[in-house]
PDB file of N, CA, C and O in Angstrom:
ATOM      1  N   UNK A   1      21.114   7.319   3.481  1.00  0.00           N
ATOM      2  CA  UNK A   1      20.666   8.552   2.847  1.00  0.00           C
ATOM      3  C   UNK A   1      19.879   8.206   1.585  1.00  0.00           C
ATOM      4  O   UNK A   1      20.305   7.273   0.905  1.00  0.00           O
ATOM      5  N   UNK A   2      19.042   8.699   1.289  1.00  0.00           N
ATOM      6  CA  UNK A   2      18.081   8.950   0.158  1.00  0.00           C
ATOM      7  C   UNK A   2      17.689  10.449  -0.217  1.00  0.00           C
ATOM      8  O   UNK A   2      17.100  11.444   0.206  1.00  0.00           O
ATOM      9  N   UNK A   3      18.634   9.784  -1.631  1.00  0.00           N
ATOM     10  CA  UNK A   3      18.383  11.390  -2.529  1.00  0.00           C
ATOM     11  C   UNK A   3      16.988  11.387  -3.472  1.00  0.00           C
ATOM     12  O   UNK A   3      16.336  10.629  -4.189  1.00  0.00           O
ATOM     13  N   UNK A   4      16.989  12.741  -2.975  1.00  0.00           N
ATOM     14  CA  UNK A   4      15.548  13.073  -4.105  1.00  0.00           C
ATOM     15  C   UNK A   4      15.521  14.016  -5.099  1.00  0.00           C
ATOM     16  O   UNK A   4      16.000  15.120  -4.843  1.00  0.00           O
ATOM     17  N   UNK A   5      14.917  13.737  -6.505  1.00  0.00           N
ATOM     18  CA  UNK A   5      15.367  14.523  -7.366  1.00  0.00           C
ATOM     19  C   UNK A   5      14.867  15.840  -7.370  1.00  0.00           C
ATOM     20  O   UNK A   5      14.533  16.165  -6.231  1.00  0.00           O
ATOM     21  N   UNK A   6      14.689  16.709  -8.191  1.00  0.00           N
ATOM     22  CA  UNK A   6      14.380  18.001  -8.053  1.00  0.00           C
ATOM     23  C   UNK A   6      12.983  18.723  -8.059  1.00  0.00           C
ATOM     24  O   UNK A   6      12.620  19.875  -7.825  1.00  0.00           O
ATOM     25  N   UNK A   7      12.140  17.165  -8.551  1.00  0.00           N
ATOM     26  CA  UNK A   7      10.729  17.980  -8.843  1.00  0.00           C
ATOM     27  C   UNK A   7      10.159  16.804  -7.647  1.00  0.00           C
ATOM     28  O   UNK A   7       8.964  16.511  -7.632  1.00  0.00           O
ATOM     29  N   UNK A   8      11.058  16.226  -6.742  1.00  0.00           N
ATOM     30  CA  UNK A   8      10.555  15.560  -5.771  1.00  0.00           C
ATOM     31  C   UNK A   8      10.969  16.648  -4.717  1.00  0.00           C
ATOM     32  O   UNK A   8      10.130  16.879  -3.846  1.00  0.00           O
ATOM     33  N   UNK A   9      12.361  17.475  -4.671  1.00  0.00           N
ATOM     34  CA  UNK A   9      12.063  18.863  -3.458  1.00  0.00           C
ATOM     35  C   UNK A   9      10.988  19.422  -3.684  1.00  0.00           C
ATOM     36  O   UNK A   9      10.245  19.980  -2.876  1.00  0.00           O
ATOM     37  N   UNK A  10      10.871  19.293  -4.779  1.00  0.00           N
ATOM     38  CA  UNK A  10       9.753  20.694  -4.849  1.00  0.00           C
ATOM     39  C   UNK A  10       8.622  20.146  -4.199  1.00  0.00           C
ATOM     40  O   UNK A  10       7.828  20.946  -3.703  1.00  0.00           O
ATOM     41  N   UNK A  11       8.363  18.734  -4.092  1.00  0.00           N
ATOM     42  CA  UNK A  11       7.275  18.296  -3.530  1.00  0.00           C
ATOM     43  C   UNK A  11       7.030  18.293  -1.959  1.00  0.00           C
ATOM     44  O   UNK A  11       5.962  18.263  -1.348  1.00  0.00           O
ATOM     45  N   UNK A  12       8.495  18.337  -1.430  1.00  0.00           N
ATOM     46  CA  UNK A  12       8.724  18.490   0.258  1.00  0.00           C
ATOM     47  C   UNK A  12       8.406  19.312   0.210  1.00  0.00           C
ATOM     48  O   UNK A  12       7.208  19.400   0.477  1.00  0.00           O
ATOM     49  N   UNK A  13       9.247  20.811  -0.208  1.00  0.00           N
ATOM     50  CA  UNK A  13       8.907  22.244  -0.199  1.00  0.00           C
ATOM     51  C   UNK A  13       7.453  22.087   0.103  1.00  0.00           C
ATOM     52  O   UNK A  13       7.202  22.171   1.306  1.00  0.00           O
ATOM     53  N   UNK A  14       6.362  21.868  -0.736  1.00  0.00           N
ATOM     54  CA  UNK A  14       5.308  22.620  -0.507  1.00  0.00           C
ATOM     55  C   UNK A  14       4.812  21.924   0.496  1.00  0.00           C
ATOM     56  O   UNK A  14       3.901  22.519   1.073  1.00  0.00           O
ATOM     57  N   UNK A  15       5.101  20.768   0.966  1.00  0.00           N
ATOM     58  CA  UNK A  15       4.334  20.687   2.035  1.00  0.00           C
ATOM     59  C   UNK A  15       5.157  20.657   3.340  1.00  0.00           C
ATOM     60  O   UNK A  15       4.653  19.967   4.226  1.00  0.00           O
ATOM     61  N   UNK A  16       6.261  21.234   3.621  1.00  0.00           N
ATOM     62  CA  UNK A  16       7.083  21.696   4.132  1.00  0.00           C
ATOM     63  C   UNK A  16       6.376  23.352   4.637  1.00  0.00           C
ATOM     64  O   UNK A  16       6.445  23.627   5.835  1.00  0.00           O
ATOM     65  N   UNK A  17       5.958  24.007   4.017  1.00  0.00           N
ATOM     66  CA  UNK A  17       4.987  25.655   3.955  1.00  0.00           C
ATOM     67  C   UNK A  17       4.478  25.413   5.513  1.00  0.00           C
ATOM     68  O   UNK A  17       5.241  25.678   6.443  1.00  0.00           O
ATOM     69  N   UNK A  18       3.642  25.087   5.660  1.00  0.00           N
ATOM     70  CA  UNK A  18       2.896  24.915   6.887  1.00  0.00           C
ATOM     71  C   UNK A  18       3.468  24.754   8.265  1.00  0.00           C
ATOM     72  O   UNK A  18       2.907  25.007   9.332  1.00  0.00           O
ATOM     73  N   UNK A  19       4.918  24.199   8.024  1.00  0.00           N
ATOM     74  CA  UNK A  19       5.571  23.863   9.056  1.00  0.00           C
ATOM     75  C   UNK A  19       6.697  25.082   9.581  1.00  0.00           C
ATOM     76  O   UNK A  19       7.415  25.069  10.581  1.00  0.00           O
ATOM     77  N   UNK A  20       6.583  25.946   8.696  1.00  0.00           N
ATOM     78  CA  UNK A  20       7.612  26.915   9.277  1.00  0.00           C
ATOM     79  C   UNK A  20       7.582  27.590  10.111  1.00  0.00           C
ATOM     80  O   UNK A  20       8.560  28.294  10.362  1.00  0.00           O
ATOM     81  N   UNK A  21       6.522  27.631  10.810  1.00  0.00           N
ATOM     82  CA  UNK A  21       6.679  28.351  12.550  1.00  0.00           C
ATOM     83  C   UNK A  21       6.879  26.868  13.447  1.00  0.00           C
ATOM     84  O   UNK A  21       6.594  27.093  14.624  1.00  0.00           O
ATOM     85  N   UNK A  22       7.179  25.808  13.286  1.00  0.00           N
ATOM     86  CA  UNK A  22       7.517  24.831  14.425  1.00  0.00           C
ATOM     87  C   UNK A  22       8.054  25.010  14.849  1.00  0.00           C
ATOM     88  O   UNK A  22       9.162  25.279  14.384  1.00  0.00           O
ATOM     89  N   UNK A  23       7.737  25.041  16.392  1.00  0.00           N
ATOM     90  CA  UNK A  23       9.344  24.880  17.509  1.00  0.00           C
ATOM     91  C   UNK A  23      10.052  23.782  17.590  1.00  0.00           C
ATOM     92  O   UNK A  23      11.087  23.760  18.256  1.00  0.00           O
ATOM     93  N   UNK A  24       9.612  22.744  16.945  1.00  0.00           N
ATOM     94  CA  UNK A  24      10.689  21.625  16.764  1.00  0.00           C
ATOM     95  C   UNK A  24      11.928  21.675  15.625  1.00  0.00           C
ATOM     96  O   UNK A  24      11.947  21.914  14.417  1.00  0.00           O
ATOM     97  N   UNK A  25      13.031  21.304  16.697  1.00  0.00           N
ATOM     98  CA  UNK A  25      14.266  21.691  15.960  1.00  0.00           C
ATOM     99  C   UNK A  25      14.469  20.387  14.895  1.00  0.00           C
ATOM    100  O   UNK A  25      15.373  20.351  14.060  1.00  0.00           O
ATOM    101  N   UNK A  26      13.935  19.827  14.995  1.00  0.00           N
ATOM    102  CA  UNK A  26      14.204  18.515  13.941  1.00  0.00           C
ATOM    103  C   UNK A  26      13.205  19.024  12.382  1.00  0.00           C
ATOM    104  O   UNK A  26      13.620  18.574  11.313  1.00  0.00           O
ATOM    105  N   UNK A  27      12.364  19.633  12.368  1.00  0.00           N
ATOM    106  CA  UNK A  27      11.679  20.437  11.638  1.00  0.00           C
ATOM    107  C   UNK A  27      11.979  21.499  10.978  1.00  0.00           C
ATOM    108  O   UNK A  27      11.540  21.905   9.902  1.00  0.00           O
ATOM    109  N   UNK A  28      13.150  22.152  12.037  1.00  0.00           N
ATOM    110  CA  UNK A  28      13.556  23.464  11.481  1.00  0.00           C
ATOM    111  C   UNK A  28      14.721  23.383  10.890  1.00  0.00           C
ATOM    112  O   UNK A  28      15.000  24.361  10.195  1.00  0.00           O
ATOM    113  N   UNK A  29      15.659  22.359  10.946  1.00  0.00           N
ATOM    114  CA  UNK A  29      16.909  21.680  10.466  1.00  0.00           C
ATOM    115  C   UNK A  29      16.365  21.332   9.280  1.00  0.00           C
ATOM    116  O   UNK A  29      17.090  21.452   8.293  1.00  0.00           O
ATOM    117  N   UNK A  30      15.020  20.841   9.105  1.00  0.00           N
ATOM    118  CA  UNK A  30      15.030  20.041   7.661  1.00  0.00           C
ATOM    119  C   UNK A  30      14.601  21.423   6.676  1.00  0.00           C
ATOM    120  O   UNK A  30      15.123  21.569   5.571  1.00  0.00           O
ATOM    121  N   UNK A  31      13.655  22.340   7.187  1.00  0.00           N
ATOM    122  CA  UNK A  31      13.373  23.529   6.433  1.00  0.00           C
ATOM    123  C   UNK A  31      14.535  24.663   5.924  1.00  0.00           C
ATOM    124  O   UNK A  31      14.598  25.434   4.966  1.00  0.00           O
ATOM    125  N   UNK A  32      15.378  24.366   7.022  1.00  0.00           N
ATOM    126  CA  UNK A  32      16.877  25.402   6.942  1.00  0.00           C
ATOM    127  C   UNK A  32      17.161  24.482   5.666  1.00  0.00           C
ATOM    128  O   UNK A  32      17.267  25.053   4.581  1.00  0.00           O
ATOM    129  N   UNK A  33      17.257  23.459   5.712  1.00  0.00           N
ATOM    130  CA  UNK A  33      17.958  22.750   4.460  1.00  0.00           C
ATOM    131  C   UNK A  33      17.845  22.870   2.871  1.00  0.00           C
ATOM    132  O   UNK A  33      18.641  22.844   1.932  1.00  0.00           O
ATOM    133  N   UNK A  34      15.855  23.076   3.103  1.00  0.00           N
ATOM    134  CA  UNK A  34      15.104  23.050   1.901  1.00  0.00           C
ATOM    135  C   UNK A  34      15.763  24.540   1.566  1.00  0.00           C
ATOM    136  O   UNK A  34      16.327  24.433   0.477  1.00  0.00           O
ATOM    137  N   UNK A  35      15.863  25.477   1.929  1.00  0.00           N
ATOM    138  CA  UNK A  35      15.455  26.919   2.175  1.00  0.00           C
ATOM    139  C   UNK A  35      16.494  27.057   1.391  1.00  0.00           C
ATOM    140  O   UNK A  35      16.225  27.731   0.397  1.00  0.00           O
ATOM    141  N   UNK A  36      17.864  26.584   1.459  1.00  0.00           N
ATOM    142  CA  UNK A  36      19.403  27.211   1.031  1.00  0.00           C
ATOM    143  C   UNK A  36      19.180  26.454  -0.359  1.00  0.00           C
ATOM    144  O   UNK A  36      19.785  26.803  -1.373  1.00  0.00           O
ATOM    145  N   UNK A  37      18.368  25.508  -0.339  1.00  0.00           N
ATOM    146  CA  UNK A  37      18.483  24.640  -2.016  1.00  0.00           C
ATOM    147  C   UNK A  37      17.491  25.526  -2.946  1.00  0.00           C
ATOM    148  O   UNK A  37      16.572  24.763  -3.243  1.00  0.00           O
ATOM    149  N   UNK A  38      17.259  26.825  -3.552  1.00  0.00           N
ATOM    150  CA  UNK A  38      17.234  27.865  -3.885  1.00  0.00           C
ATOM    151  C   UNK A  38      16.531  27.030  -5.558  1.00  0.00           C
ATOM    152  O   UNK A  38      15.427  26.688  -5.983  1.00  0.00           O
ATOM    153  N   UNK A  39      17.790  27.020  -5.983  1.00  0.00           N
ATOM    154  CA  UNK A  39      17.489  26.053  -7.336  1.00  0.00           C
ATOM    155  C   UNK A  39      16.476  24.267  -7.027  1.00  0.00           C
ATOM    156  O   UNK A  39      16.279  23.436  -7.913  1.00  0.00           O
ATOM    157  N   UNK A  40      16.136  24.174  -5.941  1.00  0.00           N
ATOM    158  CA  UNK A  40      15.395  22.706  -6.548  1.00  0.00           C
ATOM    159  C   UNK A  40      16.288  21.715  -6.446  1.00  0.00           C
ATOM    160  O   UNK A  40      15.712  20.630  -6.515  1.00  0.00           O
ATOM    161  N   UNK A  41      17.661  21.598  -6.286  1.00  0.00           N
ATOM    162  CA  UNK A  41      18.509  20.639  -6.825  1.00  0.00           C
ATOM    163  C   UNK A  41      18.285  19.607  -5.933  1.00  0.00           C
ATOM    164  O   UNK A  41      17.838  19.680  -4.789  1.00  0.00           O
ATOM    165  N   UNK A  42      18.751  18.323  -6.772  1.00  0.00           N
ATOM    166  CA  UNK A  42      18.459  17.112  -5.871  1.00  0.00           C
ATOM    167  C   UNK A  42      19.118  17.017  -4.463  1.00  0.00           C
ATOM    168  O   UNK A  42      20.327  17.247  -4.499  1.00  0.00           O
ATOM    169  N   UNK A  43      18.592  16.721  -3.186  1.00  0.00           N
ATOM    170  CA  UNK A  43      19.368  16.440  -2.184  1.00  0.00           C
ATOM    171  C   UNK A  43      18.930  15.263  -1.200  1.00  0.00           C
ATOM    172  O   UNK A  43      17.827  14.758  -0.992  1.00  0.00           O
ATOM    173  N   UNK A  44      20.356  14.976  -0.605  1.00  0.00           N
ATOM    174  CA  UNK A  44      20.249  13.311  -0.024  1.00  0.00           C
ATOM    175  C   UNK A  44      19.337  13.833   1.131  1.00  0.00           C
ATOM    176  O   UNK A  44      19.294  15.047   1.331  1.00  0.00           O
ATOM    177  N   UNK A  45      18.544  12.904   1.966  1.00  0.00           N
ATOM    178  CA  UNK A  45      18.134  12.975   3.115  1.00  0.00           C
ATOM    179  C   UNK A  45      17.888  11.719   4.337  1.00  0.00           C
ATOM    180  O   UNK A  45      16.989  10.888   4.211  1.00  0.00           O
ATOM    181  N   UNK A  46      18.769  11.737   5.435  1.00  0.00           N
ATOM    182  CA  UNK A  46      18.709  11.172   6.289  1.00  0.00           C
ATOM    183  C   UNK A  46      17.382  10.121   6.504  1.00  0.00           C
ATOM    184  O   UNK A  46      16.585  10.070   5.567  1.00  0.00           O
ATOM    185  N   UNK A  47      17.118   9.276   7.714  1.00  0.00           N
ATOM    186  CA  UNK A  47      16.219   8.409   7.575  1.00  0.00           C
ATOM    187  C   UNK A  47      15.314   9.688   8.774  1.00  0.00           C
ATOM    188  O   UNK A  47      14.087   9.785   8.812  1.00  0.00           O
ATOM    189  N   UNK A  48      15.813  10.127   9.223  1.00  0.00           N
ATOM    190  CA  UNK A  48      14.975  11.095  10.439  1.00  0.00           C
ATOM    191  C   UNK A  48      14.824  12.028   9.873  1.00  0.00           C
ATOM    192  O   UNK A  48      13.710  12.498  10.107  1.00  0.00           O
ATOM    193  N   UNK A  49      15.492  12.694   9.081  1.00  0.00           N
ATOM    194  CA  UNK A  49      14.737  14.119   7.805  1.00  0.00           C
ATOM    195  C   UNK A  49      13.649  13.445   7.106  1.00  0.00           C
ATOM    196  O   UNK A  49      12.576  13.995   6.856  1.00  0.00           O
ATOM    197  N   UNK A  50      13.976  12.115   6.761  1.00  0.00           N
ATOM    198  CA  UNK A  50      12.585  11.811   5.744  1.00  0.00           C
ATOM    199  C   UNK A  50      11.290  11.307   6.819  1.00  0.00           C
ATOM    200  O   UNK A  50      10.231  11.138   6.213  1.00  0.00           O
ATOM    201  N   UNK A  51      11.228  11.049   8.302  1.00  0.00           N
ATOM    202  CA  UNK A  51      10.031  10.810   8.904  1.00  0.00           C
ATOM    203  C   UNK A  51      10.024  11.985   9.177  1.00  0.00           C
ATOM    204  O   UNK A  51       8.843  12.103   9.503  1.00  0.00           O
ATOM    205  N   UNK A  52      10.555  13.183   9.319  1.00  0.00           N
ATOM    206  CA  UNK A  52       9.690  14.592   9.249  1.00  0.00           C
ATOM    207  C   UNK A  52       9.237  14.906   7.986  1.00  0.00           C
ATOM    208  O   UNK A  52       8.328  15.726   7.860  1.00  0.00           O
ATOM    209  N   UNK A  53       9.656  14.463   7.197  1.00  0.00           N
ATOM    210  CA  UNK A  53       9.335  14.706   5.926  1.00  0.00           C
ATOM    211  C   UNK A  53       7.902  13.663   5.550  1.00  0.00           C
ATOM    212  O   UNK A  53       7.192  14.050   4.622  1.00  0.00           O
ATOM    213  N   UNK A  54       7.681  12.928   5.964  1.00  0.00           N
ATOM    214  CA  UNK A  54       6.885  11.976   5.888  1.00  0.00           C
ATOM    215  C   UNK A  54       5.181  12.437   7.240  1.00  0.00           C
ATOM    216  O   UNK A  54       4.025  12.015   7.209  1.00  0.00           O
ATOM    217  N   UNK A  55       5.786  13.295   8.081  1.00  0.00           N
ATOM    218  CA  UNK A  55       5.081  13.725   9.203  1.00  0.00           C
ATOM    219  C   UNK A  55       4.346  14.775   8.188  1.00  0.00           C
ATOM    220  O   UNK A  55       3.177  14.668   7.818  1.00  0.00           O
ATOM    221  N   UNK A  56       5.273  15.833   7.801  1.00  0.00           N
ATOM    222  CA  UNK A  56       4.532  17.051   6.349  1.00  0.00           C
ATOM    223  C   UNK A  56       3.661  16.175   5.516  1.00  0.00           C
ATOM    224  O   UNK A  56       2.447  16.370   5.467  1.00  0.00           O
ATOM    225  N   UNK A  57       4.063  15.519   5.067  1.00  0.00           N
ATOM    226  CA  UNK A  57       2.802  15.149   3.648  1.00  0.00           C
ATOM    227  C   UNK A  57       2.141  14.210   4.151  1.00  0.00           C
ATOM    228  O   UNK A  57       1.866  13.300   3.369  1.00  0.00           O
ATOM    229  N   UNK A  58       1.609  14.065   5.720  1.00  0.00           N
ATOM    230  CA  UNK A  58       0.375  12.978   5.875  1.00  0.00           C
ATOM    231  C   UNK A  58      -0.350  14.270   6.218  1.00  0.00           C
ATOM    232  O   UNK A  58      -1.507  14.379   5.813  1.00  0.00           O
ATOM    233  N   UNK A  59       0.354  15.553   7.124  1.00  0.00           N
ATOM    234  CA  UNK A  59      -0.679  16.926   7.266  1.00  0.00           C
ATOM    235  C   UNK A  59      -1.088  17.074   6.472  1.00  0.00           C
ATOM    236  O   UNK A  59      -2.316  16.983   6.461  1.00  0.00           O
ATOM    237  N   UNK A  60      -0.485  17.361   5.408  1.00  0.00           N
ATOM    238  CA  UNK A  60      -0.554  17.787   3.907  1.00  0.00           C
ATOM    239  C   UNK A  60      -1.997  17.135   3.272  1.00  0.00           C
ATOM    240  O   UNK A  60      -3.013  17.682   2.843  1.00  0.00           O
ATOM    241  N   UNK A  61      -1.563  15.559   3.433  1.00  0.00           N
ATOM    242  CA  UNK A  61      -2.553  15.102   2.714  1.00  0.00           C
ATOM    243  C   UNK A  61      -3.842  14.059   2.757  1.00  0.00           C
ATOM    244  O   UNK A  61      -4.282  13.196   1.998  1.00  0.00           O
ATOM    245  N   UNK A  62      -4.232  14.626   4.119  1.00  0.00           N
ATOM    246  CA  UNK A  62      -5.221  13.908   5.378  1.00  0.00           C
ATOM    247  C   UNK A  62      -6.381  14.485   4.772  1.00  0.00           C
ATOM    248  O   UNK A  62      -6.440  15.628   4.320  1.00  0.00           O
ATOM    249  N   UNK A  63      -7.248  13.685   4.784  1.00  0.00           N
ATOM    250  CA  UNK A  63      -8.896  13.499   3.875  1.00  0.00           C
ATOM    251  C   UNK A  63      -9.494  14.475   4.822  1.00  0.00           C
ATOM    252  O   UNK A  63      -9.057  14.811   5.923  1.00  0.00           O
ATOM    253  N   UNK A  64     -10.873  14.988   4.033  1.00  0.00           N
ATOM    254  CA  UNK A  64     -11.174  15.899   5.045  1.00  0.00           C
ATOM    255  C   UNK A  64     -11.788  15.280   6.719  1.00  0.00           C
ATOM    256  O   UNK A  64     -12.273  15.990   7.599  1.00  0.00           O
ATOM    257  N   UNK A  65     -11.619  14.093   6.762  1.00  0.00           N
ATOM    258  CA  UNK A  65     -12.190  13.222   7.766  1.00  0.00           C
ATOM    259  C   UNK A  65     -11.236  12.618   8.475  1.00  0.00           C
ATOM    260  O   UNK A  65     -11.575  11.909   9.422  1.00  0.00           O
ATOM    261  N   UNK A  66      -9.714  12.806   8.113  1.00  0.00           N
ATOM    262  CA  UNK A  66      -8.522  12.265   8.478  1.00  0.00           C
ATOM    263  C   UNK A  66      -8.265  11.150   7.959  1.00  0.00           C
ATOM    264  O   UNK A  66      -7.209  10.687   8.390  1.00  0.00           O
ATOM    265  N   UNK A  67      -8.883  10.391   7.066  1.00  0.00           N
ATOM    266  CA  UNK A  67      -8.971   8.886   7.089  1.00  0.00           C
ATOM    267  C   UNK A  67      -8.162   8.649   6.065  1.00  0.00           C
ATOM    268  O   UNK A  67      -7.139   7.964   6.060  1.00  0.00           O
ATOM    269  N   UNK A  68      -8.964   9.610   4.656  1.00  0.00           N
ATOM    270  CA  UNK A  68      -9.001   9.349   3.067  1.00  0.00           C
ATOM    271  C   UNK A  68      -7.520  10.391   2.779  1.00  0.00           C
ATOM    272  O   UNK A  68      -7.212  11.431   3.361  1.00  0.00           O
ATOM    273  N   UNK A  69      -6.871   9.741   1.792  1.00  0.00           N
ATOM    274  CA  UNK A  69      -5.809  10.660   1.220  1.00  0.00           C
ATOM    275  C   UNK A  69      -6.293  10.869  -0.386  1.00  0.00           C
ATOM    276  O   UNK A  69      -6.926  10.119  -1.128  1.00  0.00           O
ATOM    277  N   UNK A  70      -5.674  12.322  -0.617  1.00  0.00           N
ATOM    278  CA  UNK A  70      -5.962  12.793  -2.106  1.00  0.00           C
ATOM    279  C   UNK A  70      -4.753  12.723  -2.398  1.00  0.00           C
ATOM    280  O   UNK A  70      -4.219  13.238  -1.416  1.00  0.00           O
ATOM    281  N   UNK A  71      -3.765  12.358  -3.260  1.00  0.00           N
ATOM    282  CA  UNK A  71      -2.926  12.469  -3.107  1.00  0.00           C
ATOM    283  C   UNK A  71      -2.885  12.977  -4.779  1.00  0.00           C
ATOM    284  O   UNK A  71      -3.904  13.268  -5.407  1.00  0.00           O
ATOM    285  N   UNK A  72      -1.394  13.019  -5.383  1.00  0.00           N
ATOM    286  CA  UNK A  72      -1.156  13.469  -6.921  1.00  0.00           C
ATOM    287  C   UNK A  72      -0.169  12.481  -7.438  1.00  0.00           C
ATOM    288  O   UNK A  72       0.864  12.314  -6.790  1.00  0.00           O
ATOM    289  N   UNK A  73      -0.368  11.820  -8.512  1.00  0.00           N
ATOM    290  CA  UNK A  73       0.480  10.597  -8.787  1.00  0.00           C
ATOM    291  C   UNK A  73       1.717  10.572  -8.312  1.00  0.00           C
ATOM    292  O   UNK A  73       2.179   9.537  -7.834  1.00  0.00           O
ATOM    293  N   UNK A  74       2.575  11.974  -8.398  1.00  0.00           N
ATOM    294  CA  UNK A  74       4.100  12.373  -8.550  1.00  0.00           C
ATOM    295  C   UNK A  74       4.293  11.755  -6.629  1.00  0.00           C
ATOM    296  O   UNK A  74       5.107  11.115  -5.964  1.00  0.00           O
ATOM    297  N   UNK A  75       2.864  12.513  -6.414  1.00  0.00           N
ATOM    298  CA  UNK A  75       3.312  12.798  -4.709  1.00  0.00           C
ATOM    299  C   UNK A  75       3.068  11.093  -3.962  1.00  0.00           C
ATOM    300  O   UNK A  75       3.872  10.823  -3.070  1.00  0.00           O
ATOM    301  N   UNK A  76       2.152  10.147  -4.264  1.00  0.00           N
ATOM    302  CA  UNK A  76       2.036   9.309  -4.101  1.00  0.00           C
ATOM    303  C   UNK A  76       3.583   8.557  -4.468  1.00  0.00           C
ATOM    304  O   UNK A  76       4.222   8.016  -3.565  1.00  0.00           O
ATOM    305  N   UNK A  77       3.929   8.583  -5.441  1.00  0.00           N
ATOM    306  CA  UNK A  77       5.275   7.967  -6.119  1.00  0.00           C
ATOM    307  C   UNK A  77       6.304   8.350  -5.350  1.00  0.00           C
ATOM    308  O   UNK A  77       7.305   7.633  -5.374  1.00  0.00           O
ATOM    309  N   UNK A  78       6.301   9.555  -4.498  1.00  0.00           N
ATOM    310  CA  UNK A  78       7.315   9.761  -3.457  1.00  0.00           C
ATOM    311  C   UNK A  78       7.029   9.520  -2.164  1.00  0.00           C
ATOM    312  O   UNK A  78       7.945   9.432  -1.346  1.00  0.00           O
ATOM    313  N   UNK A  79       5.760   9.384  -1.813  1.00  0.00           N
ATOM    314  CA  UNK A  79       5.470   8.678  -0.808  1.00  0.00           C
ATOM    315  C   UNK A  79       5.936   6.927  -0.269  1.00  0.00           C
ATOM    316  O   UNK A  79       6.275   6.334   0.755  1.00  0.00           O
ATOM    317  N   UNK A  80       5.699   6.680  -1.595  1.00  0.00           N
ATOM    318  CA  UNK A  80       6.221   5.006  -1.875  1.00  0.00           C
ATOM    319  C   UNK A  80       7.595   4.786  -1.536  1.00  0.00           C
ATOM    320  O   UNK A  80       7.985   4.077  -0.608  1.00  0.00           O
ATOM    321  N   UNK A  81       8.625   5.718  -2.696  1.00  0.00           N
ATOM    322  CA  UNK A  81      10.330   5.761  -2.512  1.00  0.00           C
ATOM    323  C   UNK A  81      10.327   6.198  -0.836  1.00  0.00           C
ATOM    324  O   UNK A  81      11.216   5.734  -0.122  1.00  0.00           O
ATOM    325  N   UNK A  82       9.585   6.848  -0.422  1.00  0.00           N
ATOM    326  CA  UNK A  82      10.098   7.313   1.099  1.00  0.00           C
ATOM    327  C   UNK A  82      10.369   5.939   2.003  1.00  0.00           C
ATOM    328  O   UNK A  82      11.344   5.384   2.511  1.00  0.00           O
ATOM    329  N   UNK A  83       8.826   5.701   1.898  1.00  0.00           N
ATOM    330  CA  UNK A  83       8.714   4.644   2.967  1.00  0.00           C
ATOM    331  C   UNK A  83       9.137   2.576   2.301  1.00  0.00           C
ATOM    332  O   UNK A  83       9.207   1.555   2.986  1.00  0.00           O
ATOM    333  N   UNK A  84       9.239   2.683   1.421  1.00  0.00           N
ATOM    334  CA  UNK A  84      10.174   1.855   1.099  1.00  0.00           C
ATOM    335  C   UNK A  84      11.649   2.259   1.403  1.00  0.00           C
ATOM    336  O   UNK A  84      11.970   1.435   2.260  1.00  0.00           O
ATOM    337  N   UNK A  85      12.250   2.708   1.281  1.00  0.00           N
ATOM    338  CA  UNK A  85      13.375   3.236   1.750  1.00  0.00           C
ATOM    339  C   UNK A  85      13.469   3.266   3.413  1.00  0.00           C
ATOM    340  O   UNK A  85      14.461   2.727   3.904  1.00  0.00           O
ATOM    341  N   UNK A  86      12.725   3.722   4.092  1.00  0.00           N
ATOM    342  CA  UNK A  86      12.738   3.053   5.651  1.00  0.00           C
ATOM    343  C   UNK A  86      12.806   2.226   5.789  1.00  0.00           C
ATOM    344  O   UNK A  86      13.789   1.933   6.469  1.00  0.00           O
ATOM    345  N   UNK A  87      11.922   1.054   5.340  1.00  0.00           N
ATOM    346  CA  UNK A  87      11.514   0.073   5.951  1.00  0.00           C
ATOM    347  C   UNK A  87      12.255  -1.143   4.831  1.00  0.00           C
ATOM    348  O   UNK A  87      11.631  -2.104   4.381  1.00  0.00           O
ATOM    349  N   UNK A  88      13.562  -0.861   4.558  1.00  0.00           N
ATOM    350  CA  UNK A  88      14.031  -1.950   3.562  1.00  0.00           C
ATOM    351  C   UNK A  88      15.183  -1.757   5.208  1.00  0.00           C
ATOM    352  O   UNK A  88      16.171  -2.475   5.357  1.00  0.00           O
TER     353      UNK A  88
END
C-alpha cells in the first residue's frame, strides 16, 4: 500500500473527473473511494488502485499529439512516488 497525502488526492480527484461514467469496476471501486474521502484526507492505495490511477493521469496528461506530457511539478512528483513505488 502507498499512502498519499492530501494535496496528492486532490491530484487523483481531478483527474479521476473524466472517468466517472466507466463501466470498469476496477475504476469505479477506486472513484467510490475518492468520493467518501470528502475532506482530502490522506489515503493508502493498493498497487492495482494506483495503475488505475496511473491509467487517469497519462489521459489526463497526453500532449496534444499523444507523445509530449505537460505536466505540473506537484503532479509530476506524484507521478514519480507512483511508479517508483511499483516497480521497487
Amino acid at each position: 500500500m502507498l499512502t498519499l497525502n492530501s494535496i496528492e488526492v486532490k491530484i487523483v480527484k481531478a483527474w479521476a473527473e473524466k472517468a466517472e461514467t466507466s463501466p470498469f469496476p476496477q475504476e469505479k471501486a477506486v472513484i467510490n473511494r475518492l468520493k467518501k474521502n470528502v475532506a482530502n484526507r490522506s489515503m493508502a492505495f493498493s498497487a492495482r488502485e494506483l495503475d488505475v490511477i496511473l491509467h487517469w493521469a497519462e489521459q489526463e496528461t497526453k500532449g496534444h499529439y499523444g507523445t509530449e506530457k505537460y505536466l505540473l511539478e506537484l503532479e509530476a512528483a506524484l507521478l514519480e512516488k507512483i511508479e517508483n513505488f511499483l516497480h521497487s
